[in-house]
C-alpha positions as CSV (number, residue, x, y, z in Angstrom):
1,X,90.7,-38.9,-9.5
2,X,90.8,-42.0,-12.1
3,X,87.8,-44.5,-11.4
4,X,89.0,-48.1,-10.5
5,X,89.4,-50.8,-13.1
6,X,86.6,-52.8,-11.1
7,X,83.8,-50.1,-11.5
8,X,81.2,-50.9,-13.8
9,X,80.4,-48.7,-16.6
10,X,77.3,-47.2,-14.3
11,X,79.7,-46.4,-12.0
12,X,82.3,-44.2,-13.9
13,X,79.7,-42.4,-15.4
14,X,77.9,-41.3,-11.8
15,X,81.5,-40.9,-10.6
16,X,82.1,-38.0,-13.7
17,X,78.3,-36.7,-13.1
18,X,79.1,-36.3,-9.2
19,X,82.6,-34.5,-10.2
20,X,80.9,-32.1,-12.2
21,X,78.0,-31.7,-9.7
22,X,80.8,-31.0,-6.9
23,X,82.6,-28.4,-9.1
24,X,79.8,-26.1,-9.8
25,X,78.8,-26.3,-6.4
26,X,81.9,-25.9,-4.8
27,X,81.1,-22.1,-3.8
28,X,77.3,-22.4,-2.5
29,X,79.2,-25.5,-0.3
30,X,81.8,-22.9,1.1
31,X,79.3,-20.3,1.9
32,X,77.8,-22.7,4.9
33,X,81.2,-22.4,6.5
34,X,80.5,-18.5,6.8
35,X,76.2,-18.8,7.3
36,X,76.0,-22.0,8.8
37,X,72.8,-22.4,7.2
38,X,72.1,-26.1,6.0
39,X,72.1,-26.1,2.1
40,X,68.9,-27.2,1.4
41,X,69.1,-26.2,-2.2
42,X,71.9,-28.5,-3.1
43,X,70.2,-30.9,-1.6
44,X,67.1,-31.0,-3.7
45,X,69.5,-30.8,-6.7
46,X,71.1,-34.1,-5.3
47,X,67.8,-35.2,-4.6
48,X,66.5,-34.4,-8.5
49,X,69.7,-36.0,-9.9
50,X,68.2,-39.2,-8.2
51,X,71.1,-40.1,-6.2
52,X,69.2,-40.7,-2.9
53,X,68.4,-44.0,-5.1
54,X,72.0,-44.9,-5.7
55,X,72.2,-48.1,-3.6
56,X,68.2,-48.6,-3.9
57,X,67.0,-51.5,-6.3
58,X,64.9,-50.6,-9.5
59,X,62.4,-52.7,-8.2
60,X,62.1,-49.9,-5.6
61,X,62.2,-46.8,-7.4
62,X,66.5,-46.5,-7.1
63,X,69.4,-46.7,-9.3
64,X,70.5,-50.4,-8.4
65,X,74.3,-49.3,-8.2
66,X,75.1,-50.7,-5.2
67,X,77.3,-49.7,-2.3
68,X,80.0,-48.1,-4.4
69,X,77.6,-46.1,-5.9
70,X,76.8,-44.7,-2.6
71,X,80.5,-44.0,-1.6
72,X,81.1,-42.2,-4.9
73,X,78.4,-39.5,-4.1
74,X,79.5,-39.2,-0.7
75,X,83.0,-39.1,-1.4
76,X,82.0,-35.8,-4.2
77,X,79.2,-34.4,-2.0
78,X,81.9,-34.2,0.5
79,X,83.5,-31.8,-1.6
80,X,81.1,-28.9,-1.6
81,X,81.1,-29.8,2.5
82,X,80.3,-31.9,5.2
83,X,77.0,-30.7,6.1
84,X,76.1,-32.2,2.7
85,X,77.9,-35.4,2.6
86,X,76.7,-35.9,6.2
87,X,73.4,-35.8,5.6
88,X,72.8,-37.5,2.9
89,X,75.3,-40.4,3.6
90,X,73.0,-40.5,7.6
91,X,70.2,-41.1,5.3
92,X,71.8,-43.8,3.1
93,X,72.7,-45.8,6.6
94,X,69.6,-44.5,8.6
95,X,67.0,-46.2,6.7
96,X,68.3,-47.7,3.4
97,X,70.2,-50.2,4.5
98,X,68.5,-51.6,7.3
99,X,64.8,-50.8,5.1
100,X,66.3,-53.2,2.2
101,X,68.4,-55.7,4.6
102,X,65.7,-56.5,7.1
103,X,62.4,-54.6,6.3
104,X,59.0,-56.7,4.8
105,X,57.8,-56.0,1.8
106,X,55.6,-53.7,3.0
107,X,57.4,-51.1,4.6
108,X,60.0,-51.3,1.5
109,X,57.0,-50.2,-1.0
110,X,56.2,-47.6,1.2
111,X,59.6,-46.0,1.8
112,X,61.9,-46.9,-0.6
113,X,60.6,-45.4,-3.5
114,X,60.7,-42.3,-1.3
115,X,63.7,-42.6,-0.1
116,X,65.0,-42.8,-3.6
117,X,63.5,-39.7,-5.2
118,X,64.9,-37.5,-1.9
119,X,61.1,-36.9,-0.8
120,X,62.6,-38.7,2.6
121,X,65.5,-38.1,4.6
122,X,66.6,-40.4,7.3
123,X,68.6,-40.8,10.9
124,X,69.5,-43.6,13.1
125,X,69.2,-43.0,17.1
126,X,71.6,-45.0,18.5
127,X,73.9,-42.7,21.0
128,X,72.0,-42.2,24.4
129,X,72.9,-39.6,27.3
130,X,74.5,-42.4,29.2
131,X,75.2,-45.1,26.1
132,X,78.0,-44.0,23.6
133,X,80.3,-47.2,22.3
134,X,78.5,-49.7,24.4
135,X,75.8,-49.7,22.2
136,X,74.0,-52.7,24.1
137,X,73.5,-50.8,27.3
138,X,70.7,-48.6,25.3
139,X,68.0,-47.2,27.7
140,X,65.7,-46.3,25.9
141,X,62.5,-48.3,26.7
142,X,59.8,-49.9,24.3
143,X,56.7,-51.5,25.6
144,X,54.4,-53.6,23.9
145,X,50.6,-52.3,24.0
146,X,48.6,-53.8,22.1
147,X,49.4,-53.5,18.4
148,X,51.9,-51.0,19.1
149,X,54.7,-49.7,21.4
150,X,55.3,-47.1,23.6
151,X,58.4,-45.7,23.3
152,X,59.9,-43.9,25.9
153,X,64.0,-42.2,26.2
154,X,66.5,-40.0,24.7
155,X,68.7,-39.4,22.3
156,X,71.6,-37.5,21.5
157,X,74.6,-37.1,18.9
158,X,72.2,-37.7,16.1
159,X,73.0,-36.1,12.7
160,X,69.7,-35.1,10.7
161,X,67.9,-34.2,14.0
162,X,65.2,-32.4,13.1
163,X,65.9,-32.3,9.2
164,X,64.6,-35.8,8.3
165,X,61.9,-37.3,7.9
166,X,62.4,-41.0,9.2
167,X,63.9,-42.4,12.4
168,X,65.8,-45.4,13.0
169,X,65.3,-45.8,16.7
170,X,67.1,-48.8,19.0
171,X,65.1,-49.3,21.7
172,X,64.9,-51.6,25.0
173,X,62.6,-54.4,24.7
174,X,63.7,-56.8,27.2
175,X,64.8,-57.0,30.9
176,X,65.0,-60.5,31.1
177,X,68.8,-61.0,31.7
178,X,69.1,-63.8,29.3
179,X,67.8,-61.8,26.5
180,X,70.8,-59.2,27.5
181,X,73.1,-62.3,27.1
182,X,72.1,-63.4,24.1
183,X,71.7,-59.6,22.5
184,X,67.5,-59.9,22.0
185,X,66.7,-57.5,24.1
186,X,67.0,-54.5,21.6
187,X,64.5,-53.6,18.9
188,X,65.1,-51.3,15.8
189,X,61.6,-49.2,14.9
190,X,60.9,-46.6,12.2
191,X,59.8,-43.6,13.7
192,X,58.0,-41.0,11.5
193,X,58.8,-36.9,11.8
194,X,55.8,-35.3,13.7
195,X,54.8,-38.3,15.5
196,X,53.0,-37.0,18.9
197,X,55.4,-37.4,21.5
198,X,58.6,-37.3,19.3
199,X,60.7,-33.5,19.4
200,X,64.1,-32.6,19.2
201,X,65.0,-31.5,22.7
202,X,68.3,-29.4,21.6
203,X,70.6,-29.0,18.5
204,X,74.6,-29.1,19.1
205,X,76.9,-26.3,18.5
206,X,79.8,-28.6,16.9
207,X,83.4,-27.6,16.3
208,X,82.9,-29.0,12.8
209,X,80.0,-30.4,10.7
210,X,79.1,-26.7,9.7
211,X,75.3,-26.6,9.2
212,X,74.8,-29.6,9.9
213,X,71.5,-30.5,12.6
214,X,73.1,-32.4,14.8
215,X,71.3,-33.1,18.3
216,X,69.3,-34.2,21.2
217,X,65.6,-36.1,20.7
218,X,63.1,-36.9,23.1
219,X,60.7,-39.9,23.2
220,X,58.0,-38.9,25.7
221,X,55.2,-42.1,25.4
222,X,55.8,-42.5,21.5
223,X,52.7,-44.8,20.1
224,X,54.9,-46.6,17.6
225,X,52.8,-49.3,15.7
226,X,54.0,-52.9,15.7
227,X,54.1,-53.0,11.9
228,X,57.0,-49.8,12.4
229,X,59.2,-52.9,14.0
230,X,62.6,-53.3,11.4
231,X,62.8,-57.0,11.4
232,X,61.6,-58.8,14.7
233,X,61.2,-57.9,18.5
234,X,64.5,-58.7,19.7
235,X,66.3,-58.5,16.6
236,X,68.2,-55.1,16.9
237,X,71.3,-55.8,17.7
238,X,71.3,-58.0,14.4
239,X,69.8,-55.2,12.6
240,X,72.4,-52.5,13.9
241,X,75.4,-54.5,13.5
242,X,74.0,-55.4,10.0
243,X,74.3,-52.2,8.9
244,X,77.3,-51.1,10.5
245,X,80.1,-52.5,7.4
246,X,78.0,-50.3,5.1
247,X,77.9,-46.7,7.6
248,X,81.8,-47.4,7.8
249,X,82.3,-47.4,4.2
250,X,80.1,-44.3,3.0
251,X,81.0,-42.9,6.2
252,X,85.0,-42.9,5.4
253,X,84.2,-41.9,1.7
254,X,83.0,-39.1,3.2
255,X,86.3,-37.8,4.0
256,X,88.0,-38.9,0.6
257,X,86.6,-35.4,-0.9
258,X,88.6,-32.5,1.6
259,X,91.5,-34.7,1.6
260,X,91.4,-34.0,-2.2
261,X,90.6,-30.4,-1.7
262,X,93.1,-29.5,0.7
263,X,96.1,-31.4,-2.0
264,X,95.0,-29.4,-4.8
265,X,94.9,-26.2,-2.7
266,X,98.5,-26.7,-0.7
267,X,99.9,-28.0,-4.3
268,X,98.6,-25.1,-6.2
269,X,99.8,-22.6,-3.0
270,X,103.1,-24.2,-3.1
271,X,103.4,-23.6,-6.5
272,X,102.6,-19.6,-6.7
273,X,104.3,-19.1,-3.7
274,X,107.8,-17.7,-3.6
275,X,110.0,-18.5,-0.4
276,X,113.8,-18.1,-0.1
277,X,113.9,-16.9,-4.1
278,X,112.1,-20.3,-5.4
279,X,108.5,-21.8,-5.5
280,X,107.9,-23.5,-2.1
281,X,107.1,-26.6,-3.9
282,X,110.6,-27.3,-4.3
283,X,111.5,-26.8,-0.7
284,X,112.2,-30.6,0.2
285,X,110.1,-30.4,3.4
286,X,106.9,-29.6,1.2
287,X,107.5,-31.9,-1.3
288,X,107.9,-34.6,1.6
289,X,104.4,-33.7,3.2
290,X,102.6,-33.3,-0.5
291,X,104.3,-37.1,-0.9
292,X,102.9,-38.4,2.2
293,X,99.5,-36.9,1.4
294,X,99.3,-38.1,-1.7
295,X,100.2,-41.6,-0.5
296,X,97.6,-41.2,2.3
297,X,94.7,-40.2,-0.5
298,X,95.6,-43.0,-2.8
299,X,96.0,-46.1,0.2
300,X,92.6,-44.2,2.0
301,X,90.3,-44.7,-1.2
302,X,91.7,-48.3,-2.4
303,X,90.7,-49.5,1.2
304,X,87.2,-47.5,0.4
305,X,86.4,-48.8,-2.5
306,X,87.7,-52.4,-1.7
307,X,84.9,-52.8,1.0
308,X,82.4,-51.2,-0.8
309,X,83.2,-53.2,-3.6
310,X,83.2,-56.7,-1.4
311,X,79.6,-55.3,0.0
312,X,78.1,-55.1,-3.8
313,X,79.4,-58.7,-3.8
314,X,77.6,-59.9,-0.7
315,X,81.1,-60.9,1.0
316,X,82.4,-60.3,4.7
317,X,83.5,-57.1,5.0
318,X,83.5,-56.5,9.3
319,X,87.7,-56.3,9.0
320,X,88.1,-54.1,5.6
321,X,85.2,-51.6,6.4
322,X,86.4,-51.2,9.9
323,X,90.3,-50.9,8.6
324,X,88.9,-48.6,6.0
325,X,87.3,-46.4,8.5
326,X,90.2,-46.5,10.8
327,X,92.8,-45.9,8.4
328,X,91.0,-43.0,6.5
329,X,90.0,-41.2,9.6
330,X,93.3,-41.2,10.9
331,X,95.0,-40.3,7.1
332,X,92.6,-37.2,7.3
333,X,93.8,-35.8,10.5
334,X,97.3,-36.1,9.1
335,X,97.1,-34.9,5.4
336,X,94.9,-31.8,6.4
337,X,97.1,-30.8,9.0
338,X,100.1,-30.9,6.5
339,X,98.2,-29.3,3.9
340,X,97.7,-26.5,6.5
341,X,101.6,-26.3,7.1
342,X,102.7,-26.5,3.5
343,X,100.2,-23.3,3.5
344,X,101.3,-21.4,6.6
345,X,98.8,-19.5,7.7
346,X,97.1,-19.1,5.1
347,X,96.2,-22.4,5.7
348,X,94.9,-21.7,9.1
349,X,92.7,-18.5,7.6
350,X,89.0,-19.4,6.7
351,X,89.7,-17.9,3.6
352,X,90.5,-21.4,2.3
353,X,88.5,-24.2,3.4
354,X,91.0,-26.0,4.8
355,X,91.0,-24.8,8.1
356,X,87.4,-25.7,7.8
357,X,88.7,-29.4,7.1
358,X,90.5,-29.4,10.0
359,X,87.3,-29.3,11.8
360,X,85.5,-32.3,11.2
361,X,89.1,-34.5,12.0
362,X,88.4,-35.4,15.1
363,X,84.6,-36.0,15.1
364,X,85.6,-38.5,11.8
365,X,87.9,-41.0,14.3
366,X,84.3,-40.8,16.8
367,X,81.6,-41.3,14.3
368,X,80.6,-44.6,12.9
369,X,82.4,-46.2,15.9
370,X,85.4,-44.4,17.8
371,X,88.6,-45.6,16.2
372,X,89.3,-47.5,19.5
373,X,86.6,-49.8,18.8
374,X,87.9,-50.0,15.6
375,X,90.5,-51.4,16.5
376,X,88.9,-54.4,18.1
377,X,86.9,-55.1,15.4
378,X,90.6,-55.6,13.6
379,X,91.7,-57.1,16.2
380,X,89.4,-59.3,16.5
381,X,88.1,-60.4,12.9
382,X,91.3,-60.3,12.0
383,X,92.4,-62.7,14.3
384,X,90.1,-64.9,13.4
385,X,90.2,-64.2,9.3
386,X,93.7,-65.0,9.4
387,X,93.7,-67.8,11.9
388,X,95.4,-70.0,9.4
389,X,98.3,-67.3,8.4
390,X,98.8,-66.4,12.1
391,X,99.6,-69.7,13.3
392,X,102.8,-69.8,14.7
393,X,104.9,-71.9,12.6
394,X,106.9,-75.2,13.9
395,X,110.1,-75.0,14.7
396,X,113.4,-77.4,15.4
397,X,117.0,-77.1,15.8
398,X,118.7,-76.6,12.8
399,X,120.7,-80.7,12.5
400,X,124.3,-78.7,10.7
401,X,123.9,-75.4,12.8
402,X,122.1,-76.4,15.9
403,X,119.8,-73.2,15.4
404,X,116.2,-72.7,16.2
405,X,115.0,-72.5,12.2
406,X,110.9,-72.5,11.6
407,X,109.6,-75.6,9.0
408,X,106.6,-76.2,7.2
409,X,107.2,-79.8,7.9
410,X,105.4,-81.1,11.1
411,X,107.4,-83.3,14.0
412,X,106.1,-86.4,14.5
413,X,103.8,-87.8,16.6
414,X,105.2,-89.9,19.8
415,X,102.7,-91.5,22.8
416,X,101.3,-89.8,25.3
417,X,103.0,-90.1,28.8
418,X,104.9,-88.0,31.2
419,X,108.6,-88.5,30.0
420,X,107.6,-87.9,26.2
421,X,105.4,-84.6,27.5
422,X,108.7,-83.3,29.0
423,X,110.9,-84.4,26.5
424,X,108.3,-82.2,23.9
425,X,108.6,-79.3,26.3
426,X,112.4,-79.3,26.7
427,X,112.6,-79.5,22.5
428,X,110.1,-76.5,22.6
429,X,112.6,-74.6,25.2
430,X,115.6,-75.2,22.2
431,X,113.8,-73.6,19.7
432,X,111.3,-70.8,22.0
433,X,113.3,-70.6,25.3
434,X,111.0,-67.8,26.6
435,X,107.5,-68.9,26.0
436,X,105.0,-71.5,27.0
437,X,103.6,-74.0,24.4
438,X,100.2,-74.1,23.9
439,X,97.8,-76.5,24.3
440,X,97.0,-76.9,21.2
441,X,101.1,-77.8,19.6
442,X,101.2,-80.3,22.6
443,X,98.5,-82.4,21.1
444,X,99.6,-82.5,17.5
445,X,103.1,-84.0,19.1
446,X,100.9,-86.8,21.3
447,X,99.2,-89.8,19.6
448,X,95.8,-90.4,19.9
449,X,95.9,-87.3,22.8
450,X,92.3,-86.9,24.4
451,X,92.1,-83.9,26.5
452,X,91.3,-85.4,29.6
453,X,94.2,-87.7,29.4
454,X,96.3,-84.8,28.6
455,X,95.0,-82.5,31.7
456,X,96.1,-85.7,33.8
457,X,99.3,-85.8,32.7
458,X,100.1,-82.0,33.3
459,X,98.8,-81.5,36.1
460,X,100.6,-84.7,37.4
461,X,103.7,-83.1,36.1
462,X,102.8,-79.9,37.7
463,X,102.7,-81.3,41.4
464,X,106.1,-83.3,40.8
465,X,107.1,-79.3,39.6
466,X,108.4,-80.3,36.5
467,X,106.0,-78.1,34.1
468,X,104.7,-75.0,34.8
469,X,100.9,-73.9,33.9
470,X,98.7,-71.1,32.9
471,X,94.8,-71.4,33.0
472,X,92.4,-69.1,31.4
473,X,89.6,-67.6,33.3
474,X,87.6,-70.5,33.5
475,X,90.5,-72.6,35.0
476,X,91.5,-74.6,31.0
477,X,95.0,-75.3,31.3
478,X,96.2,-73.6,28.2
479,X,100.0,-72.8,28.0
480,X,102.6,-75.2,29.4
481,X,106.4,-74.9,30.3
482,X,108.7,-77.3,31.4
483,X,110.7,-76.1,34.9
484,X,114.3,-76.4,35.5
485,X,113.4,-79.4,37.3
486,X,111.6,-80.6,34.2
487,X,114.3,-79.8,31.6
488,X,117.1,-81.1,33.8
489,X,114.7,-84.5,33.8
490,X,114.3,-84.6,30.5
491,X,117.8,-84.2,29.3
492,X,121.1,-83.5,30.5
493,X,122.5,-79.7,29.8
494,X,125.0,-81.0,26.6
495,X,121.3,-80.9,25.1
496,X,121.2,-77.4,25.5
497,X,123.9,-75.5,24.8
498,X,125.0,-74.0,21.6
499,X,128.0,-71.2,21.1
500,X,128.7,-69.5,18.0
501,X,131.8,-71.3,15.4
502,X,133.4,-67.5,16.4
503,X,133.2,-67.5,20.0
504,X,137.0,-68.2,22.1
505,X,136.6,-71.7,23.7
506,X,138.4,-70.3,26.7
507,X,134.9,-68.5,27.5
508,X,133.0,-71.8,27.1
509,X,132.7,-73.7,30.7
């Protein structure tokens, strides 16, 4: 793959050190799918190469490459396999990023420089037995003793159980139900490896993530001192949803390497195999799923890259990293699949890693945040990032064709009283017959409209049952309609009747 016009010179040379790292490695990465044993050794290579320190300041012992950095090793890592690209990318958003974000000088000297030259792997404990998604109904308990805490709960689903070295552990610190509302009763501590109290309870068998530690931990009275605390008591929700734009990211660049894989091994297949006396690349229905593939590659690491890149320059990134994440997830699923078909079964043989592949597809659309919630972070930034764009536009009749057409050009404003309400209404039902108008379009048509005075007025309207109302949950009038009372009021029924230059006037009565 080319690098992006964007990348800083830093940047295309890791991005040609990682390739060649991935190459030579690809073999020891494939053996894991047969051993399952966690490749420690490539590890300490990554380690040596200094790429734990990729998104780690100099100041701090790291590269000072920034967030694409990070992506770039996890998107080649991810080539030799998962278990690899897993754990290091867990350790980049299990301790890095909240560490340099939110931690005091203090515990940065202590870690970072660690961190950065491999010596420490990390995790983040989120996921509980009875707490997935709804991350703010952790359970886990954390009770102020002193100068420390005692930490008390489980966890489970966490990558790097066992094999690192550092914790990043959410934690209950609150039971005051106004500290729930306001999201401060969570606190985010850095819990070291072979702390008394701390074990892994159990390690998952997963369908994919070969190798990979993966499991349950238990917190059984866990002295955790106050100076562990990343950022403030009460500050974890901030400190988890601080972090999450930047797990998204390296998280989906993650699966940017087997989607590369598994095109250059159904491409090169097609090629050398012979079907109906040609190369199956020329059968039409391969070439159609090696397009879409290709297509699904190229869109999947512009939307990485994008975020990464908007990260490195300290912009909002909630709606690309989670469109990036959903997007790529659900590419995967797709492009390996068809890269298994283009294949036949020797796709579905372990003898190629595809199969493999296949594997992680459906833990990548339930880490980082299930796609579902994915899709209301979309929904919901996005709503709000395009407010402007989204507005629906105004809208008259046409004055030549009598037409509902949309303008950029705003009506004008006329008082505020019943008869001009309805007569506002009944022009809305010309141009949007089947929906209300909101509140909102009602008051740029009134002059000098106060809400008060405009509640008055509708609901007046409403008990003479010439509008029609909907309130939100908390009882705001916020979509209006006029009746057929109210539009026969406000105009007689020549005002609303248009027929096509085409139509018979026999059928007009």
């Amino acid at each position: 793959m080319e690098p992006f016009e964007w990348w800083n010179e830093k940047q295309k040379n890791l991005m040609e050190e990682a390739r060649i790292f991935a190459d030579k490695n690809l073999a020891k990465g494939q053996e894991v799918f047969w051993t399952k044993k966690f490749p420690s050794e490539i590890l300490k290579e990554v380690a040596h190469n200094g790429w734990f320190g990729a998104g780690i300041p100099r100041e701090h012992g790291g590269m000072g490459a920034g967030v694409t950095a990070v992506a770039i090793i996890a998107e080649e890592l991810s080539r030799i396999g998962s278990a690899l690209a897993e754990a290091y990318s867990v350790s980049m958003f299990g301790g890095v990023e909240q560490l340099l974000a939110f931690g005091t000088e203090k515990q940065k000297e202590k870690w970072l420089p660690k961190i950065a030259k491999g010596e420490v792997i990390g995790a983040v404990c989120i996921t509980e037995p009875s707490v997935g998604s709804d991350a703010a109904g952790i359970e886990s308990t954390a009770k102020r003793v002193g100068d420390a805490y005692i930490l008390n709960g489980k966890k489970r689903f966490i990558t790097n159980a066992g094999l690192a070295d550092i914790y990043i552990v959410y934690a209950k610190t609150s039971e005051k139900p106004e500290d729930r509302t306001k999201y401060q009763h969570l606190t985010a501590f850095l819990v070291e490896k072979g702390t008394a109290g701390f074990s892994v309870e159990k390690i998952n068998e997963l369908s994919g993530w070969i190798g990979l530690p993966n499991g349950f931990l238990d917190f059984n009275d866990v002295n955790i001192p106050a100076e562990n605390i990343i950022g403030q008591e009460g500050s974890g929700w901030k400190v988890m949803m601080a972090g999450l734009n930047f797990e998204r990211i390296v998280y989906s660049a993650g699966m940017l390497g087997p989607m590369r894989e598994s095109i250059r091994h159904a491409v090169g297949y097609a090629q050398r195999r012979i079907q109906f006396g040609k190369p199956a690349i020329e059968i039409p229905a391969n070439q159609s799923k090696i397009a879409d593939m290709l297509a699904g590659l190229q869109t999947s690491r512009l939307l990485v890259y994008h975020a990464a890149h908007l990260l490195d320059e300290h912009k909002e990134a909630m709606v690309d990293a989670a469109t990036a994440k959903l997007f790529t997830s659900e590419t995967y699923e797709d492009l390996i699949s068809n890269a298994i078909t283009v294949m036949g079964g020797d796709g579905w043989t372990r003898f190629y890693p595809i199969e493999s592949y296949l594997r992680d597809a459906k833990v990548n659309q339930i880490g980082a945040g299930t796609n579902d919630i994915m899709r209301l972070v979309i929904l919901r930034g996005g709503l709000k990032m395009l407010n402007k764009d989204l507005k629906m536009p105004h809208r008259k009749v046409h004055e030549k064709l009598g037409i509902p057409t949309s303008t950029a050009t705003p009506p004008k404003k006329i008082k505020a009283n019943e008869d001009n309400v309805l007569r506002i209404l009944a022009e809305d039902y010309q141009v949007n017959p089947g929906l209300f108008m909101s509140r909102e379009e009602l008051k740029e048509r009134l002059t000098d409209a106060v809400d008060d005075e405009v509640d008055e007025l509708l609901k007046s309207l409403e008990a003479k049952r010439l509008v029609k109302l909907y309130r939100d949950g908390h009882g705001t009038i916020v979509l209006m309609k006029a009746s057929y009372e109210g539009l026969r009021k406000a105009g007689p029924i020549e005002n609303y009747k248009w027929f096509p230059d085409w139509l018979d006037k026999k059928y007009i009565f």
